[in-house]
N, C-alpha and C positions, 0 to 999 in steps of 0.2 A: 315338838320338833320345830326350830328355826325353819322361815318361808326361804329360800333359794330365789336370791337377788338378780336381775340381769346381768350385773357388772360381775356377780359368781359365775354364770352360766356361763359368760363372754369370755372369762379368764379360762374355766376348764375346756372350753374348746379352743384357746390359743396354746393349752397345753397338748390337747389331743392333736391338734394339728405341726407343734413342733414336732413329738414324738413321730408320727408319720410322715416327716415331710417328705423322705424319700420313696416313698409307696402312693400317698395321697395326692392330688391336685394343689398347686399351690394357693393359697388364698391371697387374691387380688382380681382388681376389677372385673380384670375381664371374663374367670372364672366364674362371677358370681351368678352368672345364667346359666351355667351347668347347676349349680347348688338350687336355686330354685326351680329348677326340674326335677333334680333330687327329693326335695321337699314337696310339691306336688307327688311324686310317685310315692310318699311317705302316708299323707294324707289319704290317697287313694287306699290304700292299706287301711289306713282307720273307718275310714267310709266301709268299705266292705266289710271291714270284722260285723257292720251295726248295720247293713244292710241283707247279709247273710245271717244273720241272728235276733235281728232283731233288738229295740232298745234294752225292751226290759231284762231281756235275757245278757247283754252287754254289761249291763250294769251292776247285775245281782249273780251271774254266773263267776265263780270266783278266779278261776282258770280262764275265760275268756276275757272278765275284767281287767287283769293283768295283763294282757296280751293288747288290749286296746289301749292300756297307760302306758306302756310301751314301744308303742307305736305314735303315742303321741308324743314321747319323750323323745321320738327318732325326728319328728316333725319339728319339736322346738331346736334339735342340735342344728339342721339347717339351718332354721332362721337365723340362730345366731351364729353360723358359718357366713350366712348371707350380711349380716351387720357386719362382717370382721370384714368382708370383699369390700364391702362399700365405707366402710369405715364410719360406720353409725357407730354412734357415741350412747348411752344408755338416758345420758343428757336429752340429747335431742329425739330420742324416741319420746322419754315421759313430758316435754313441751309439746309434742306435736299430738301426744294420747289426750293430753290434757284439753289440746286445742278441739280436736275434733270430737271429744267425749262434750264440750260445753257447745258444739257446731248440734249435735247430735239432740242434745237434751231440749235445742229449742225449734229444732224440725219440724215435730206435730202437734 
């Protein structure tokens, strides 16, 4: 199976968010700190699945596994809601990975 690009992710959620504009918050700026609350309370959700079961059990339980990649899949649709508010380019996220991933590697 083909990996799921950001610039894919970024387009089905400018689809997901057409389709709902009338239900949904619009996406722009000033939205984007509701979305990142969102996303936080998403997280929290994955936290807990792995805190209330535990890792091994997260990872190997099949039904619970699901449930934790699902909730992480709720986590990434914010972020890239949050890119769409702030108009991050996919561009400039992988400059800036790139920067701090070579910031990182000469840390320790």
């Amino acid at each position: 199976m083909a990996e799921l690009t950001v610039n894919e992710m970024l387009e089905m959620q400018r689809q997901l968010q057409d389709k709902y504009k009338d239900k949904w918050e619009p996406i722009c700026p000033e939205i984007g700190q509701n979305k990142l609350l969102w996303m936080i309370g998403e997280i929290g959700e994955v936290a807990d699945i792995i805190k209330k079961n535990g890792c091994d059990e997260a990872i190997s339980a099949p039904e619970l596994r699901a449930h934790l990649v699902e909730e992480m899949a709720d986590v990434l649709m914010y972020y890239h809601d949050v890119m769409l508010c702030y108009g991050i380019t996919s561009d400039e996220l992988r400059e800036a990975y790139i920067k701090k991933f070579e910031r990182n590697m000469k840390r320790w």
